[in-house]
C-alpha positions as CSV (number, residue, x, y, z in Angstrom):
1,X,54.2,54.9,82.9
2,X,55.8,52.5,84.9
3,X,56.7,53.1,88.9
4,X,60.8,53.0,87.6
5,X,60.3,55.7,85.2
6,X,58.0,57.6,87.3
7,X,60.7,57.7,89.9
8,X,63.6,58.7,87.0
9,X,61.4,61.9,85.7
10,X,63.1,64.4,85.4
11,X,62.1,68.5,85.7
12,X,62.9,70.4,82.4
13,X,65.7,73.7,83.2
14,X,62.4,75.8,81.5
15,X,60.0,74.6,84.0
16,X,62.6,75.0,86.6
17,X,62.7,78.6,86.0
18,X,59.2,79.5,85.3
19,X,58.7,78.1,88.9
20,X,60.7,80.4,90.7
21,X,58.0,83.0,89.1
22,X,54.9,80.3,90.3
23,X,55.7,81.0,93.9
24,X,87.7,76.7,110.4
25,X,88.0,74.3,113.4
26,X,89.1,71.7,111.3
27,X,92.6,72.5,111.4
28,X,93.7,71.2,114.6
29,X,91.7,67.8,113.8
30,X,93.5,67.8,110.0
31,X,97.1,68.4,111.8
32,X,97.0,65.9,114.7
33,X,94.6,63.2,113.3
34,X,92.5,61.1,115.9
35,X,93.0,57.5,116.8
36,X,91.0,56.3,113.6
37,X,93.4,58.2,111.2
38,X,97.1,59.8,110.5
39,X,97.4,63.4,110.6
40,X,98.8,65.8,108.1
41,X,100.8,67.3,110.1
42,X,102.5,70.5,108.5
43,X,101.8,69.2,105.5
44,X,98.2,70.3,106.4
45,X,99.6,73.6,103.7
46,X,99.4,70.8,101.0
47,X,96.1,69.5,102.3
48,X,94.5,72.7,101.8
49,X,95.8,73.1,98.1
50,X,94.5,69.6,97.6
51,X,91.4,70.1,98.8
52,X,90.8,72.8,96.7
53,X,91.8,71.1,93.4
54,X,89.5,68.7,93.9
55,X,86.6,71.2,95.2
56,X,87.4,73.4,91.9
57,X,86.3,70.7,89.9
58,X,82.8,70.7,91.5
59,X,82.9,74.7,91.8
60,X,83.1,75.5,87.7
61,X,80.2,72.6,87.9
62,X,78.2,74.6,90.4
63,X,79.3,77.7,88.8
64,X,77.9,76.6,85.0
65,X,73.8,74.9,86.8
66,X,73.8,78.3,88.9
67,X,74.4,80.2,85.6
68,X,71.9,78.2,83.9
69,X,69.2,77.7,86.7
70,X,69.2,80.8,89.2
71,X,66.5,78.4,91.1
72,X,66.8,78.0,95.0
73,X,67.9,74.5,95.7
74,X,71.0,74.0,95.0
75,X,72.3,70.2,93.7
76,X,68.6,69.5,95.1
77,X,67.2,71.5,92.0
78,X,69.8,70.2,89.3
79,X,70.1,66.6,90.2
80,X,66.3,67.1,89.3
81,X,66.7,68.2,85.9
82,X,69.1,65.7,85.4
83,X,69.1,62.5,87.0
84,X,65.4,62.0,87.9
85,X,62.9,62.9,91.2
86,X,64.2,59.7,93.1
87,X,68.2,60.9,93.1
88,X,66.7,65.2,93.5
89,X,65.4,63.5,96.7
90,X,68.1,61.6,97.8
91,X,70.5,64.8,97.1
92,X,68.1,66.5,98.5
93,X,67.9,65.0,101.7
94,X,71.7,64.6,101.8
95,X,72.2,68.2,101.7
96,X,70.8,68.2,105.2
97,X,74.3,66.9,106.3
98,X,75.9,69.4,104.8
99,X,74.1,72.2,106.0
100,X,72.2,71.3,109.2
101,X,74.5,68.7,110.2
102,X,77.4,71.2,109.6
103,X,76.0,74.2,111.1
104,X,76.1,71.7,114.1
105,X,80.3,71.1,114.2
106,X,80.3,74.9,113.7
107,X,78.5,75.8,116.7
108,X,80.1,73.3,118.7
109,X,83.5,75.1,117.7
110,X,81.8,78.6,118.0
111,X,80.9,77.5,121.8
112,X,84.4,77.2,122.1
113,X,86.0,80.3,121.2
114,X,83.7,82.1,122.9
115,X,84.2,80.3,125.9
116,X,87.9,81.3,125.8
117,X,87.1,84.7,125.5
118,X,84.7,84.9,128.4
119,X,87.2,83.5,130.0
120,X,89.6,86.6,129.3
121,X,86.7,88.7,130.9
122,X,87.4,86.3,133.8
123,X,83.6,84.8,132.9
124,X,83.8,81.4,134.2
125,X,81.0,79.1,132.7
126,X,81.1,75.7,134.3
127,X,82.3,72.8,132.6
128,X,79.3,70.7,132.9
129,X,77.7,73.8,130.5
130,X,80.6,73.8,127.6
131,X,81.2,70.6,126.3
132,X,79.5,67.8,125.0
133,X,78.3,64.5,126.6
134,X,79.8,62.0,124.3
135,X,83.2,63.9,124.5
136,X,83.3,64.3,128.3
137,X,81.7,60.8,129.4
138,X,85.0,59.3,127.0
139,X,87.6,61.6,127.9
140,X,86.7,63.5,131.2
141,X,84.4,61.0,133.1
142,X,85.3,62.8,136.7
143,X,83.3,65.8,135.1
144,X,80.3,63.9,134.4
145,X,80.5,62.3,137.8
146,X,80.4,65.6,139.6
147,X,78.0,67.5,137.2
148,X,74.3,67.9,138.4
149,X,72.1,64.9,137.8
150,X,68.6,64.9,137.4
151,X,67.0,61.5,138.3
152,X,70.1,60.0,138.0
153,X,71.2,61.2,134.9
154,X,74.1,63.8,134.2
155,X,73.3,67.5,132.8
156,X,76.1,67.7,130.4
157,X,75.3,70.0,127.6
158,X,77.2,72.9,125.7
159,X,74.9,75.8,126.4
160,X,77.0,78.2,124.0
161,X,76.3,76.0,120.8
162,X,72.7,76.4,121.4
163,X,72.1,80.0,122.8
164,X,74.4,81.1,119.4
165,X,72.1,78.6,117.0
166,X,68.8,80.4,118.6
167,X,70.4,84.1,117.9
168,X,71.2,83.1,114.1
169,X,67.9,81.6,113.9
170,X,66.2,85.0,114.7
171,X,68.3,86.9,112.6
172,X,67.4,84.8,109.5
173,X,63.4,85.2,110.2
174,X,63.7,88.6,110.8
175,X,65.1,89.2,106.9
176,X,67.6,87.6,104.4
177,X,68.6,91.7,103.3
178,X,68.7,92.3,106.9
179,X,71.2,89.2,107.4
180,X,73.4,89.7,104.3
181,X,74.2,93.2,105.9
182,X,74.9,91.7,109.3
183,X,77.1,88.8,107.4
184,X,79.2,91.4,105.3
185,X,80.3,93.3,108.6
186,X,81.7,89.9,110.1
187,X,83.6,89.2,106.9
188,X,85.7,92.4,107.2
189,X,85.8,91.7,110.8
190,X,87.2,88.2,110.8
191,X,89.7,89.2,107.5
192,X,90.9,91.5,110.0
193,X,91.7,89.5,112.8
194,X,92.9,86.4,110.7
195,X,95.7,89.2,109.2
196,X,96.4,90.1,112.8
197,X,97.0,86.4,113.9
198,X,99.5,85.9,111.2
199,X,101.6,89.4,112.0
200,X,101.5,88.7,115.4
201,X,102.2,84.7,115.8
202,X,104.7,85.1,112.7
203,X,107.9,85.4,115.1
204,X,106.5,82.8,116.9
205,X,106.7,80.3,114.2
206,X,109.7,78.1,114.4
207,X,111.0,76.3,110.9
208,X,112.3,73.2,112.6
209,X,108.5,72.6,113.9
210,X,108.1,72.3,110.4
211,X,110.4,69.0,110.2
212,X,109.2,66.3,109.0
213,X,106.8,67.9,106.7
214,X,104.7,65.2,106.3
215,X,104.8,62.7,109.2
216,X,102.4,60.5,108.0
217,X,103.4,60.6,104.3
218,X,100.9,60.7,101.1
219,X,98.5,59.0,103.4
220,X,98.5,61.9,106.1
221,X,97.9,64.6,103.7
222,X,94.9,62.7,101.6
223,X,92.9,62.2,105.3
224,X,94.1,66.1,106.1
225,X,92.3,67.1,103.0
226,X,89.3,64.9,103.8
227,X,89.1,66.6,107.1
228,X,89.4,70.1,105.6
229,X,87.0,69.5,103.2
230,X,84.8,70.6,105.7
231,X,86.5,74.6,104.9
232,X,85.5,74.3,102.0
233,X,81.6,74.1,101.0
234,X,80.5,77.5,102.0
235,X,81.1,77.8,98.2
236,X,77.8,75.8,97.5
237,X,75.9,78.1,99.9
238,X,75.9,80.6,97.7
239,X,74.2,78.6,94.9
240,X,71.5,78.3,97.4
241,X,70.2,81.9,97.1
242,X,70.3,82.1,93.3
243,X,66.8,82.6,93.0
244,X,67.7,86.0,95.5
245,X,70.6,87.3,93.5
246,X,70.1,90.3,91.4
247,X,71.7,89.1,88.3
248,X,72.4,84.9,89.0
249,X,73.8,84.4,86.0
250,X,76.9,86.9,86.3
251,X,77.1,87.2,90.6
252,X,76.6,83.2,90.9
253,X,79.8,81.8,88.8
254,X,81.5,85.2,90.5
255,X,80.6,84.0,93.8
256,X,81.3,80.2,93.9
257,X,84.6,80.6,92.1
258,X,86.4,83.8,93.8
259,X,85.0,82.3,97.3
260,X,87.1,79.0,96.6
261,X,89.8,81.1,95.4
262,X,90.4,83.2,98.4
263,X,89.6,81.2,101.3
264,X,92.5,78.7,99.9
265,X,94.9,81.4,100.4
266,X,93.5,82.5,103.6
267,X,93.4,78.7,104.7
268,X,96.7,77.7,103.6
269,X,98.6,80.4,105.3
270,X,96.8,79.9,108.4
271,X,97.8,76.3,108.6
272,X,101.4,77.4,107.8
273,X,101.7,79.6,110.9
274,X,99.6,77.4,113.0
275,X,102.1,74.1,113.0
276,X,104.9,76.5,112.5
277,X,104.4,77.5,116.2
278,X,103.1,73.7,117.4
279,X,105.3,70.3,116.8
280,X,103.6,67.9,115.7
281,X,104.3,65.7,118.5
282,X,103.2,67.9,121.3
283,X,99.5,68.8,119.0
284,X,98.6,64.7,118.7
285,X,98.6,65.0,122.9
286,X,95.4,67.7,122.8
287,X,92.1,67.1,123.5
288,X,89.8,67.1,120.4
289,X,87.6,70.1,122.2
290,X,91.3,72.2,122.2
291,X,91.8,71.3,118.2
292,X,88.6,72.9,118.3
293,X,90.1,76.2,118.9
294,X,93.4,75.7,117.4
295,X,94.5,78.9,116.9
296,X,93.7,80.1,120.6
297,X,95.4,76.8,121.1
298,X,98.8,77.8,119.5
299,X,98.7,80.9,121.3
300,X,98.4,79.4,124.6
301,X,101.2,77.1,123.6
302,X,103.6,79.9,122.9
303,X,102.9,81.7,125.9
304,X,101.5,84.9,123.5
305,X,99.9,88.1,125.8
306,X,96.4,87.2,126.9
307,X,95.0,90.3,125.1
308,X,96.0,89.4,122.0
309,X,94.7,85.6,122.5
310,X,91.6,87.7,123.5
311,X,91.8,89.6,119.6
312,X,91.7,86.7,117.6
313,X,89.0,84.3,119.9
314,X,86.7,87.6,119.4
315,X,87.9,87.4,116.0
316,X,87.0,83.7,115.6
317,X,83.7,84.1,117.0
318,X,82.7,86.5,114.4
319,X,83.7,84.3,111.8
320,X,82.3,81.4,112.9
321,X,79.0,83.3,113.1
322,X,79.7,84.8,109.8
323,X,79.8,80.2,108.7
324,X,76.8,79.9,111.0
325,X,74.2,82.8,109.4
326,X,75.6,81.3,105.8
327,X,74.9,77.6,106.3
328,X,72.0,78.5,108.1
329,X,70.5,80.1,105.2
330,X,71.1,77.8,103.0
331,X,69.2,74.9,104.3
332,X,65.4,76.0,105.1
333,X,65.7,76.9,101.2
334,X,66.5,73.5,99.8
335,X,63.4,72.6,102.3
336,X,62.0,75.4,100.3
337,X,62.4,74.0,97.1
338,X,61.3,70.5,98.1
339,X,58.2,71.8,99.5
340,X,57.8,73.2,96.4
341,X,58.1,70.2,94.0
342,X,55.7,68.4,96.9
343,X,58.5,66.3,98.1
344,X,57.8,67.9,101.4
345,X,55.2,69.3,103.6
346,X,53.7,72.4,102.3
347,X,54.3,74.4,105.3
348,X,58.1,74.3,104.6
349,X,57.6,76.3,101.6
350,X,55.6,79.0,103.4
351,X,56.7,82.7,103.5
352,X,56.1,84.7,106.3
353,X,53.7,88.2,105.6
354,X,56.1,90.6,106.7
355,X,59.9,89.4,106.8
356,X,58.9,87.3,103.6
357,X,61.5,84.9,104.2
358,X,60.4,80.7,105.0
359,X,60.1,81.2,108.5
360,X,58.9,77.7,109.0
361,X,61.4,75.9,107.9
362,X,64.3,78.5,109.6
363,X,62.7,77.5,112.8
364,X,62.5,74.0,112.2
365,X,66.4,74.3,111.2
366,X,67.4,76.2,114.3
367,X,65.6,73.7,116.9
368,X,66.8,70.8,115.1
369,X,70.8,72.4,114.7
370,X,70.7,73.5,118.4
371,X,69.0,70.9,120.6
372,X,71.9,68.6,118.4
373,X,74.7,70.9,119.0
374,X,74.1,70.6,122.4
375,X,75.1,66.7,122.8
376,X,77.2,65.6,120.2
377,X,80.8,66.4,119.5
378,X,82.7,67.6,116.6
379,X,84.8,65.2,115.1
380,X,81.5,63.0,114.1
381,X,79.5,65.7,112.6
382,X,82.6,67.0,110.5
383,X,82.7,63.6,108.9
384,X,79.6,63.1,108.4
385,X,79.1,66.5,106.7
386,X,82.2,65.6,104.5
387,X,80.6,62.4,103.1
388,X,77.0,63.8,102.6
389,X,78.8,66.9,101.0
390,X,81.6,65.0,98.7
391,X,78.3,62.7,97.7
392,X,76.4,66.0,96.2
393,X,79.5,67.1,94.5
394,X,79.5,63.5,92.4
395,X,75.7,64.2,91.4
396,X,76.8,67.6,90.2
397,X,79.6,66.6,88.4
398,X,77.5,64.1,86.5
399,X,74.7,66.4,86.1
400,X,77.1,68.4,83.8
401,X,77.5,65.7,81.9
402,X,74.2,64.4,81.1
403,X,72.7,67.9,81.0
404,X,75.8,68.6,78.2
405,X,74.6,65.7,76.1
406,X,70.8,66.3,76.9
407,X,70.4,69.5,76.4
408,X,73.7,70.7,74.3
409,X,72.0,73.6,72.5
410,X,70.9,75.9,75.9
411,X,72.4,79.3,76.7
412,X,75.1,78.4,79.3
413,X,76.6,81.8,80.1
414,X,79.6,79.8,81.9
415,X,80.9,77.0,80.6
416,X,82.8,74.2,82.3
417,X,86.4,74.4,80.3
418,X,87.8,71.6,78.8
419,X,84.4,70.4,77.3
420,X,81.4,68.2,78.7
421,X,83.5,65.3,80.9
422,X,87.4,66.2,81.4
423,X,87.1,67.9,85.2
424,X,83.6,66.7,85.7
425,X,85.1,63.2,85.5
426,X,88.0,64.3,87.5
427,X,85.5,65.6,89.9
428,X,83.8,62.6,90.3
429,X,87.3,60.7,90.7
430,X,88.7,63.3,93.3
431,X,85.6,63.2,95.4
432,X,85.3,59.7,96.0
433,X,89.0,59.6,96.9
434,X,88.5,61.9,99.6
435,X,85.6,60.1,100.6
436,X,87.0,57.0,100.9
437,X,89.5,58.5,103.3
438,X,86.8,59.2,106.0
439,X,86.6,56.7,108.6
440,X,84.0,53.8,108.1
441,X,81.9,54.7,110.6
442,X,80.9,57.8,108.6
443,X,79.9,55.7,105.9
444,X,77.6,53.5,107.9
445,X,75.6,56.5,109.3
446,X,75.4,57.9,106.1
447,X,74.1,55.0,104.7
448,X,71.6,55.3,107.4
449,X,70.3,58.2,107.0
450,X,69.6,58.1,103.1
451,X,67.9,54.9,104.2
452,X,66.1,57.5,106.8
453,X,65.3,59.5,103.9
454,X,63.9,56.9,101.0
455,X,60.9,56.0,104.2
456,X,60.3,59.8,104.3
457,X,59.9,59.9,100.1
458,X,58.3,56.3,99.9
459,X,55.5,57.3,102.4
460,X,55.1,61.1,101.6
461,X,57.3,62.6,98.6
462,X,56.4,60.1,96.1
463,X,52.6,60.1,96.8
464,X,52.6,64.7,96.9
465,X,54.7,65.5,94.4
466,X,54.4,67.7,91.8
467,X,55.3,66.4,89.1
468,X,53.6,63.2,89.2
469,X,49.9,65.0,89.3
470,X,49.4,65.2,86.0
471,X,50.2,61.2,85.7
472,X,48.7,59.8,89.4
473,X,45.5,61.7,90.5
474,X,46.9,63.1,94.0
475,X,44.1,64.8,95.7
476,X,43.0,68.5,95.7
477,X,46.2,70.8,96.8
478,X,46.9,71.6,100.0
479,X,44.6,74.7,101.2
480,X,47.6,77.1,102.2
481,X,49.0,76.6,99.2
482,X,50.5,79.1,97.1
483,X,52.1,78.8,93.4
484,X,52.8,82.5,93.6
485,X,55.3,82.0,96.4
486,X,58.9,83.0,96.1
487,X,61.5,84.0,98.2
488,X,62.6,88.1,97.7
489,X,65.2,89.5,96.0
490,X,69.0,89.7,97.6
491,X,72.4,90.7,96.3
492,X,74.1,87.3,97.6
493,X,77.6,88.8,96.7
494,X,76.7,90.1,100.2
495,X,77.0,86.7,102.0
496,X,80.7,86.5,100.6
């Protein structure tokens, strides 16, 4: 067989299966744009309701492979039932950005709100300990002068983003029942407060900060929508646990689709009050480390009772950690299911005794996410987790496709509507739209790192894995190896 078709293989659903039994921030950034881009301003409503269209396309995608293949992995594990080893490892890789890489921009905001409310204890951290490097040495070089140095060089690190990644990090060794509890209390929590900022800021809002609606036009809105795409891809978390969900054929297409549903009616209302209480003119002014708190923001701006800008920054530290524990869950398993196929190391793939979740790779996750979190600043990882993100959608989309004409006569228990290629085209059309919206320099370092990522399969994935063994003689398997291994049983409804 020849190297080109070796690399196109794909994994058949049935073997798929029978392996799993072997072994918020982005609001302020949307509404005021940034020097590369326009913002939406209160359009940002309509940027919300776009961004969803275009994400439901990929959802009912998600939600008919999930129903299909309740295998961890995500677009990892269909892209390799469809579309070969070679693009299940690019997807796979790329789904890095959208979980590590995310999990980064929300611990940078986390750091944030909780910084606001220390503050409201009258805890003052210094500034040299809350914000990053890149954001301070542009914007605020008088901190960096007078921070400590060490050998010359500046200590300018956000201490918050870390010491919150190392908590989650814990959390998610210690058990994925024992987190799924934990995440279900910070739901209710942060459903709560998010009712109570929009009873209490409602007579704040002022209609005329509503004029114009769109200041930037058509253009303004698209780029708002590429921004808050960001909001959006908890939804493909929860595809990640499939393999953990008590019945992944009924609670997956439940999951994905009533997640999406909700959180644009949460999101759209939010951004309603939000630039109903700040004019447009006055939120392009802000600092991108204040649009990382917006709604603390527009509290401040209207002069609102400390206390209650004290309810809703506790309130948006609970749900960013309630986004945190999520995305952190999700990507040590698509490590998991690499490890498994052989396109990684095997020790990503191992479970610990007790907690019997893949302690290895959580760790690995949490240093990586943290030691990151603490130097770079939000704008770039949101972008870059956009474009790695709206880039797994497209696979997925076309997945259905191929998958519909490949395989036409297997037990789908959801279906796509509309038939095999209406709104998985439209998926593929909408996503590359937004994409195209994100500022170039996004595209250049995503280019990079899938360049990153074909070294890492050209000098280890293609020579391990799995599937070529029966084909290329690969060597005796690794001694800590275990085909048995699988990840325990979880209702991921939970996590929602």
């Amino acid at each position: 067989m020849s190297v080109v078709r070796q690399l196109f293989r794909t994994k058949s659903l049935d073997e798929l299966v029978a392996e799993t039994h072997e072994e918020g921030h982005t609001i302020g950034t949307a509404a005021a744009g940034d020097p590369s881009r326009p913002g939406a301003g209160p359009a940002l409503m309509m940027s919300f309701v776009l961004t969803a269209v275009v994400c439901g396309f990929s959802a009912l995608c998600y939600a008919e492979f999930a129903s299909m293949v309740p295998v961890a992995g995500s677009a990892y594990t269909y892209s390799y039932a469809t579309l070969g080893e070679i693009v299940a490892w690019i997807i796979g890789w790329d789904l890095t950005l959208e979980y590590a890489i995310g999990n980064v921009a929300v611990a940078i905001s986390w750091a944030n709100y909780m910084n606001t409310f220390l503050e409201g204890f009258g805890i003052k951290l210094p500034d040299w300990l809350t914000i990053d490097y890149d954001t301070a040495s542009q914007k605020m070089p008088e901190l960096v002068a007078h921070a400590p140095h060490i050998f010359g060089i500046p200590i300018v690190f956000n201490i918050l983003a870390v010491a919150i990644v190392a908590a989650i990090t814990v959390v998610l060794v210690w058990g994925i029942r024992e987190s799924a509890n934990f995440n279900f209390g910070m739901v209710a929590i942060k459903l709560v407060v998010l009712g109570f900022f929009v009873l209490v800021c409602f007579s704040y809002v002022k209609p005329p900060n509503w004029h114009p609606f769109a200041p930037n036009g058509v253009h303004g809105v698209i780029t708002g929508a590429a921004i808050v795409f960001f909001a959006y891809i908890g939804f493909d978390a929860v595809s990640t646990t499939a393999e953990e969900a008590r019945n992944p054929k009924r609670d997956m297409p439940i999951g994905i689709i009533g997640s999406l549903i909700v959180c644009t009616i949460i999101y759209a209302l939010i951004a309603a009050v939000f630039t109903g209480m700040v004019p447009y003119r006055d939120l392009v002014k802000t600092l991108s480390s204040e649009q990382a708190e917006p709604l603390t923001m527009a509290m401040k701006y209207v002069m609102m009772p400390g206390w209650m800008v004290g309810v809703v920054a506790f309130g948006s530290v609970i749900a960013h950690t309630a986004v945190l524990l999520v995305f952190q869950l999700g990507q040590p398993r698509i490590f998991f299911a690499m490890s498994r196929d052989g396109l990684l190391p095997p020790f990503f793939s191992k479970v610990h005794p007790r907690f019997r979740t893949p302690h290895v790779g959580t760790i690995i996750t949490g240093v990586f996410v943290g030691v990151t979190a603490m130097f770079t600043s939000l704008d770039s990882m949101v972008d870059l987790t956009n474009i790695g993100t709206l880039f797994a959608f497209i696979l997925v989309c076309i997945g259905i496709m191929i998958l519909r004409v490949k395989d036409p006569d297997r037990e789908r228990p959801f279906r796509v509507p509309g038939g095999a290629f209406l709104l998985p085209i439209l998926g593929v059309i909408s996503s590359l739209i937004l994409a195209v919206y994100l500022p170039p320099k996004s595209w250049w370092r995503f280019i990079y790192w899938l360049l990153a990522g074909l070294v890492v399969y050209v000098t280890y994935g293609y020579r391990h894995s799995r599937l070529r063994r029966p084909i290329v003689a690969a060597g005796p398997r690794p001694p800590d190896f275990n085909p048995e291994q699988q990840l325990p049983e979880v209702d991921v409804r939970d996590d929602r």
